[in-house]
C-alpha positions in Angstrom: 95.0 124.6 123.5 98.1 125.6 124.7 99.8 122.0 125.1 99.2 119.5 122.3 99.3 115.9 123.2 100.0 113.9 119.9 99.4 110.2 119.6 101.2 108.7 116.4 100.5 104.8 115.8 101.7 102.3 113.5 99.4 99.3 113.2 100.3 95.7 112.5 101.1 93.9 109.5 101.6 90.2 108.2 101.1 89.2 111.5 102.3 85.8 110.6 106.1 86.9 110.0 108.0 88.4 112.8 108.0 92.7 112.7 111.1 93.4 110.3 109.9 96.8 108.8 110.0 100.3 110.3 107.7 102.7 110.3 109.7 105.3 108.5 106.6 107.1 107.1 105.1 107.8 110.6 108.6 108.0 112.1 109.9 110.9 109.6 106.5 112.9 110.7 107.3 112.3 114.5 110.9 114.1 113.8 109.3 116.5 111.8 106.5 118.0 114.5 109.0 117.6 116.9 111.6 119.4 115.4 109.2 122.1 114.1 106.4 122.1 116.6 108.5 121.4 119.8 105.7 118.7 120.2 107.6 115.1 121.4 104.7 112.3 120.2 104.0 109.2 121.9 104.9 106.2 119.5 102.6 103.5 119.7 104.2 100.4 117.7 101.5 97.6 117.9 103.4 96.6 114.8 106.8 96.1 116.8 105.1 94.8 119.8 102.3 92.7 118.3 100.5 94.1 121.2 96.9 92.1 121.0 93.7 94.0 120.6 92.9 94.4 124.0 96.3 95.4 125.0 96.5 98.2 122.6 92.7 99.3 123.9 94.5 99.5 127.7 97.7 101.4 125.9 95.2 104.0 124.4 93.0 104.1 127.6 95.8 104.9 129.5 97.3 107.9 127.3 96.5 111.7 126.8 96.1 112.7 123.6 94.2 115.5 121.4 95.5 114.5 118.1 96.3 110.9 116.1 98.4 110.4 113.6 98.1 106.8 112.1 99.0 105.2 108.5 100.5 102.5 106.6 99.8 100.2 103.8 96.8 99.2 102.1 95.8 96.1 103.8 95.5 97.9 107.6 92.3 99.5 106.1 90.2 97.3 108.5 92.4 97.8 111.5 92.5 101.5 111.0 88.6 101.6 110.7 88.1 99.6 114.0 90.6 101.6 115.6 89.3 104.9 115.2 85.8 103.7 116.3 87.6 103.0 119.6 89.6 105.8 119.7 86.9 108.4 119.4 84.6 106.3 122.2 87.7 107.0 124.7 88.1 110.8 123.5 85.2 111.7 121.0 87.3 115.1 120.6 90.2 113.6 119.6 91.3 114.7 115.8 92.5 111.6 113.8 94.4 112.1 110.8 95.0 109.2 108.3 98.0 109.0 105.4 100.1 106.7 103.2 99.1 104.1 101.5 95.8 103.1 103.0 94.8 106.4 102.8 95.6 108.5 100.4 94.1 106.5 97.2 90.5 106.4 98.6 90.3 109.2 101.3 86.2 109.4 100.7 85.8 106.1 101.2 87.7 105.8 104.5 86.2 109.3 105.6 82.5 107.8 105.0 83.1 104.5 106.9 85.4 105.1 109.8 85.9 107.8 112.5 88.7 109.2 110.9 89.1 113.0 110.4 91.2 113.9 108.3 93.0 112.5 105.5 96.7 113.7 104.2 96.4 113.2 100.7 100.0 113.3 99.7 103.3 114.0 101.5 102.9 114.8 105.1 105.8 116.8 105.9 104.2 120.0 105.7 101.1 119.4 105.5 101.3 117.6 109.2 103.1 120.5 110.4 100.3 123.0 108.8 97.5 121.1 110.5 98.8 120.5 113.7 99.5 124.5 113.7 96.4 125.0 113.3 94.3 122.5 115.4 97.2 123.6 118.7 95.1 126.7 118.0 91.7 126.1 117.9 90.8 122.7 117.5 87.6 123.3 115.0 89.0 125.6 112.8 88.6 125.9 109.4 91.0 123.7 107.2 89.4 124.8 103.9 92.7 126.5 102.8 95.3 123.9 103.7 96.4 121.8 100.7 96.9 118.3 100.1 94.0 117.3 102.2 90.3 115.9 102.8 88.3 116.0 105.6 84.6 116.0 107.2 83.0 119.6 107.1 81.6 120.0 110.6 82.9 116.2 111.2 79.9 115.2 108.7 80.6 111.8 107.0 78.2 113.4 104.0 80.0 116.1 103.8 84.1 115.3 102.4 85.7 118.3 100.9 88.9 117.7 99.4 91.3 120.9 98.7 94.3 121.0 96.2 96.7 118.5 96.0 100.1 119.7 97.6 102.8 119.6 95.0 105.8 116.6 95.8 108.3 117.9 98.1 111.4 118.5 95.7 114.8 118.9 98.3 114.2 116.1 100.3 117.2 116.3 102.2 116.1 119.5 103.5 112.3 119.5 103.6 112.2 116.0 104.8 114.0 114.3 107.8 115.5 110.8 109.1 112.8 108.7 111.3 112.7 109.6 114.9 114.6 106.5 115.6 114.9 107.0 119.0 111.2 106.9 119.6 110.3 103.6 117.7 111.7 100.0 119.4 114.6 99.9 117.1 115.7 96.6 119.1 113.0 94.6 118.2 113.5 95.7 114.4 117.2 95.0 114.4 116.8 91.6 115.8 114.5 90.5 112.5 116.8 91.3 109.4 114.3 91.9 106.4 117.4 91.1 104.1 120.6 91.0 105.4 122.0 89.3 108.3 122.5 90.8 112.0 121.3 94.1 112.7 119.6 94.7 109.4 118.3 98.2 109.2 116.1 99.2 106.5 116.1 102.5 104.7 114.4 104.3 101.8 116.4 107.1 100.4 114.5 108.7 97.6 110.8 108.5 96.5 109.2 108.1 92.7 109.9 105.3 90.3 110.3 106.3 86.6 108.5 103.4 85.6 104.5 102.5 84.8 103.7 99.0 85.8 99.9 98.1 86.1 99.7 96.8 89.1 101.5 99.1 91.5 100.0 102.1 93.0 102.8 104.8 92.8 101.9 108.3 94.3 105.1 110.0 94.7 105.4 110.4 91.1 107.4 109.1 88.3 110.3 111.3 88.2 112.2 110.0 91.1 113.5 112.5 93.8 116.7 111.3 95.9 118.3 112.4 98.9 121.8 113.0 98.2 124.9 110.7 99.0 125.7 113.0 102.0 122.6 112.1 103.6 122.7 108.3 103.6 126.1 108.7 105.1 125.1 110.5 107.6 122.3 108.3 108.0 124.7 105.6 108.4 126.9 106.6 110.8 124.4 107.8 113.1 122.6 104.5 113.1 126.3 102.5 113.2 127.0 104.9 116.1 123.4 104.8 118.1 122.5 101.1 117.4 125.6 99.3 115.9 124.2 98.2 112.8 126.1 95.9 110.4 123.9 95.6 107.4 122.0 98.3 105.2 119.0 97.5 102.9 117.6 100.1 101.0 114.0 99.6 100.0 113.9 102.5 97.5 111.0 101.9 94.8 114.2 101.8 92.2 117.3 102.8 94.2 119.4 101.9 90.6 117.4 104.6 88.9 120.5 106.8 88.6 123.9 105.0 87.8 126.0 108.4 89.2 124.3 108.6 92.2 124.9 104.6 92.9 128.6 105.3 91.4 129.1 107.9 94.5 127.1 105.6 96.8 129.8 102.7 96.1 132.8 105.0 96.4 131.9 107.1 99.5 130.4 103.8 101.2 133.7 102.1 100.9 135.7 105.1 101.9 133.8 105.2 105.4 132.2 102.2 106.0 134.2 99.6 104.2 132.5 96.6 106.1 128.8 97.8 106.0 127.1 95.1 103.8 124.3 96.1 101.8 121.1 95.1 99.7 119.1 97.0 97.1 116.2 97.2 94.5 117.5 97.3 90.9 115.9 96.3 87.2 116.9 93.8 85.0 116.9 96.4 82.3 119.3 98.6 84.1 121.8 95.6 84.8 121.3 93.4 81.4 122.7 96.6 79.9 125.4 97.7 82.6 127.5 94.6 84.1 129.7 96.9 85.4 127.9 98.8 87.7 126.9 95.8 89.5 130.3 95.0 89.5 131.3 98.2 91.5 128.6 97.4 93.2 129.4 94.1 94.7 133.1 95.6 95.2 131.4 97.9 97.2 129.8 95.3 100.3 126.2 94.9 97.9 125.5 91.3 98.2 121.9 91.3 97.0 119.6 93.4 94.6 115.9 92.2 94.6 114.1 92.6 91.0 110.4 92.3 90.0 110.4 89.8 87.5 107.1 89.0 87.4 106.4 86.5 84.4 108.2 84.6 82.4 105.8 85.8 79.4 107.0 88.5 76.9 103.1 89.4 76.4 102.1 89.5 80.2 105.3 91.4 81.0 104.1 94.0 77.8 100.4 94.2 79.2 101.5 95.2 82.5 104.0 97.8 81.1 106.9 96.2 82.8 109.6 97.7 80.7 111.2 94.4 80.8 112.7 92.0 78.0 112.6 88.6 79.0 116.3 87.8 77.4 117.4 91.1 80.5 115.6 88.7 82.9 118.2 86.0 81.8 120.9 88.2 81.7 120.4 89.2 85.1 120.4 86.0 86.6 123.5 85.1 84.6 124.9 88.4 85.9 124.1 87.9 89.6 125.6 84.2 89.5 128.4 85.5 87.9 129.3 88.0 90.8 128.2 85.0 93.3 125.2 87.2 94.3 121.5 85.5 94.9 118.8 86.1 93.1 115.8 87.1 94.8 112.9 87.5 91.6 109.1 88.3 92.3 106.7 87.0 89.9 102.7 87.7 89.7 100.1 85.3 88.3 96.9 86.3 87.5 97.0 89.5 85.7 94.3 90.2 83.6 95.2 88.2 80.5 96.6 85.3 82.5 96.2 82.1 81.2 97.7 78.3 80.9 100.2 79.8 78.2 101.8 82.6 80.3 101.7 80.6 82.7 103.7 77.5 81.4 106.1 80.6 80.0 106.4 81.4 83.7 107.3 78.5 84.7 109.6 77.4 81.9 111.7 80.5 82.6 112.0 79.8 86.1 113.0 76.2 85.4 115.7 76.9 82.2 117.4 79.3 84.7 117.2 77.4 87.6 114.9 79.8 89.7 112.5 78.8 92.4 109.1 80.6 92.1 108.7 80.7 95.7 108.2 84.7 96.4 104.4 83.9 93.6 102.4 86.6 94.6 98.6 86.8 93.7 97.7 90.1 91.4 96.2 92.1 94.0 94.2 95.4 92.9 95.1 97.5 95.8 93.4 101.0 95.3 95.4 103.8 93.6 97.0 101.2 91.1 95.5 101.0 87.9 94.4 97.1 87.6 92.2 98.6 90.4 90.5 100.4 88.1 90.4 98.0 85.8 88.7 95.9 88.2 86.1 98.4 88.9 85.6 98.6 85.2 84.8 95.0 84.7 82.7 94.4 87.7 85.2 92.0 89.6 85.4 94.7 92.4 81.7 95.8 92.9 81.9 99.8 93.0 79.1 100.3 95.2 81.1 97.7 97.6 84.4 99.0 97.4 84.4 99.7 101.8 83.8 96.1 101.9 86.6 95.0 99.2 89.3 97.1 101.2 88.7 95.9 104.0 89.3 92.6 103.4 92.7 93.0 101.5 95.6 91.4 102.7 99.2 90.2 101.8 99.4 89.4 98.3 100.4 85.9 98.8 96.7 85.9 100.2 94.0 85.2 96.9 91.8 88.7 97.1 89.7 89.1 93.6 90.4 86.8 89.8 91.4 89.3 87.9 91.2 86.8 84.7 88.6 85.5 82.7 90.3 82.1 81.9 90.8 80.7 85.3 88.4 80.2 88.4 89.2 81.0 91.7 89.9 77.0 92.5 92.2 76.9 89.5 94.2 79.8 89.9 94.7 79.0 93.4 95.6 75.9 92.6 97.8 76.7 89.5 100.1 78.9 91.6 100.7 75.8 94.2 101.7 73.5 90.9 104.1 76.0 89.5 105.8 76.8 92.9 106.4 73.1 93.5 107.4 72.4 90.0 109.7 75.2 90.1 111.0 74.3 93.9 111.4 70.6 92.2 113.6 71.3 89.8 115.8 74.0 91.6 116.1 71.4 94.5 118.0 69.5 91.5 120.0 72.1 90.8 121.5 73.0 93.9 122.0 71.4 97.2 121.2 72.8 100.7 125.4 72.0 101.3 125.7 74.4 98.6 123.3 77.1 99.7 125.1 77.2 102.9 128.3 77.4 101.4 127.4 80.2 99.1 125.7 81.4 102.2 128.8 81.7 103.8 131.0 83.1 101.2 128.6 86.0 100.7 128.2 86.9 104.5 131.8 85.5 105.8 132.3 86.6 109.1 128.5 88.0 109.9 127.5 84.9 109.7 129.8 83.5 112.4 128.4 86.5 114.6 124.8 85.8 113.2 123.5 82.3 112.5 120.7 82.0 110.4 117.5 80.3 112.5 114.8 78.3 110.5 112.4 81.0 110.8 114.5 83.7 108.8 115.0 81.0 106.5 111.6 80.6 106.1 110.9 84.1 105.7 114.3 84.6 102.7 112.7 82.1 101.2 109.1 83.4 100.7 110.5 86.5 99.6 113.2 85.2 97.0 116.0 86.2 99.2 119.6 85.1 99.8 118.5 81.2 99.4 118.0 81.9 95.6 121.4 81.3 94.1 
């Protein structure tokens, strides 16, 4: 073919939450094939929009395209099956190609049960840029030699041949690119901060986390790659320039992985954007140890860092491989209140090993230092991570089912599978609402709402004046540990 139409969709998530995300994942592919390819793609967002089923059927009725690209997280499994099966009955020579999260763990498994194509296994820079070289050509060519994928032979469900795994992109500032934020609804995004206040933008600027934890599926790798200073500054001022943005979150797997990059971050952050607030991901065992980098950090416009806590039990914490103490997990809330900075902590129940003892050690933490446990999430074997396999292993995910299992995974504050042996479903579900009211009890005695807001306030000072708060944001910081956790 000698014009490629290209189709790149993002599908909805946590429908019950207002769209706060973007797509970087899809929207750093549609900068790359444009920029390499000279192809411009049609962005679908039936994330931003919440376009309704029917309305995205007359959206994709109503567009030329030959190819697809679509992706996400784990729990748009079901919406990516039952969108392919409608894509193909509209085009049936349409080329779908699958990646990230909901893909890349199980591509056999969504190959066998959906009408997708092809699957990127990995990073999609090049790979994308490789396939769609090849299908522009001759759209049932051989892809036996093009790495870091699987795919139907001769569009056979039976028949998935996987090739090499494509090794992790190593200069991402210059093998990777910014999203193509001029092609995704940036103004619906901006108007729901997913930390901050005001026009909130989030932004990941390196991929890998050092760590090992149990229950996270982690396919960049464990030696973290990072774009360099330069680039987030760059990053910045183009979106200060193009969209006016006033708060940064950076939603890095472990953006406080290394304490000279964050050092440079600080300075050169202050030296051109000296208003820009910003929020983080950090570890309590990075700042137990190091006070003074969150110090320069707060100097530097941070007013939050978000931290995986995740139990209040020195044995749950070891059995997930955590890498946590839980005297660092004190130390970091002391820390945070010290520097008047929230503290927004995740916690997990229902590991395997769970049981009234870690669970009373969970919630005794949370009540001797004055923490709410309202961002409890549900253990959640989502493929790729290990307590998936673990799962598979025991029988509480049937192997011969697995299709079915995926499909029906959601958000984790949504019970899936009881990964315990000591609790049934009914009490663990139940045993998560006790703890979170306890622990909401006891932190309502600790601190006022008059105080919240005042803390509020002095963390935000003028934004907030520009920006007020609505119930439904609160709502949302609150599920999520965010800046109502002082």
């Amino acid at each position: 073919m000698s014009i490629m139409d290209v189709l790149i969709i993002n599908p909805p998530i946590r429908l019950g939450d207002k769209p706060r995300n973007i797509p970087h994942g899809l929207g750093i592919l549609a900068n790359i094939i444009r920029d390499k390819l000279g192809i411009c793609p049609t962005f679908l967002d039936i994330n931003a929009h919440r376009y309704t089923e029917k309305e995205t059927e007359k959206i994709i009725e109503n567009t030329d395209f030959d190819v697809v690209l679509i992706g996400g997280i784990a729990s748009v499994y079901g919406i990516i099956t039952k969108l392919s099966e409608f894509i193909k009955s509209v085009n049936p020579d349409v080329k779908i190609i699958a990646g990230g999260y909901v893909a890349m763990p199980l591509p056999e498994v969504l190959l066998k049960n959906s009408e997708v194509d092809i699957i990127c296994t990995g990073e999609g820079e090049i790979t994308t840029v490789e396939l769609l070289s090849r299908l522009k050509k001759d759209p049932n060519a051989q892809l036996d030699d093009i790495v870091g994928i699987c795919y139907k032979k001769n569009n056979d469900k039976n028949k998935v041949v996987c090739t090499q795994h494509r090794p992790l992109i190593q200069n991402l500032d210059e093998q990777s690119a910014l999203p193509a934020y001029d092609l995704i609804p940036m103004e619906i995004y901006l108007s729901n901060p997913t930390v901050g206040i005001g026009r909130d933008i989030d932004f990941i600027s390196s991929r890998g986390c050092p760590y090992h934890c149990t229950f996270c599926y982690q396919p960049w790798g464990h030696k973290p790659r990072f774009h360099s200073v330069d680039f987030i500054i760059n990053a910045i001022r183009l979106l200060k320039e193009n969209y006016d943005i006033d708060f940064l979150s950076l939603q890095d797997d472990e953006f406080m992985a290394d304490k000279a990059r964050v050092r440079e971050f600080c300075e050169k952050k202050n030296r051109y954007f000296p208003d820009l607030l910003w929020s983080c991901t950090g570890r309590v065992n990075i700042v137990a140890r190091d006070e003074k980098i969150v110090k320069l950090m707060r100097n530097s416009g941070c007013v939050l860092i978000s931290y995986g806590f995740e139990s209040g039990s020195q044995r749950m914490l070891n059995s997930m491989r955590k890498g946590i103490m839980i005297d660092q997990m004190r130390k970091t809330v002391e820390i945070s209140r010290k520097y008047k900075m929230p503290i927004p902590a995740s916690f997990i129940i229902g590991m395997p090993g769970e049981d009234d003892k870690s669970c009373k050690e969970t919630l005794d933490f949370c009540i001797r230092n004055n923490l709410p446990l309202d961002s409890l999430m549900f253990a959640t074997p989502y493929p790729g991570a290990e307590i998936f396999n673990f799962a598979l292993r025991t029988g509480k995910v049937d192997e011969n089912h697995i299709h079915e299992f995926v499909m029906k995974l959601g958000d984790a504050r949504d019970f899936t599978t009881n990964l315990t042996d000591y609790f049934s479903d009914e009490e663990l579900v139940n045993k998560r609402e006790e703890m979170m009211e306890k622990a909401r009890e006891n932190y309502e005695s600790f601190i006022t709402q008059e105080e919240i807001n005042a803390k509020t306030r002095n963390l935000f000072g003028s934004l907030l004046k520009k920006y007020p708060l609505d119930e439904k944001d609160l709502e949302h910081r609150a599920k999520h540990g965010g800046i109502s956790t002082f």
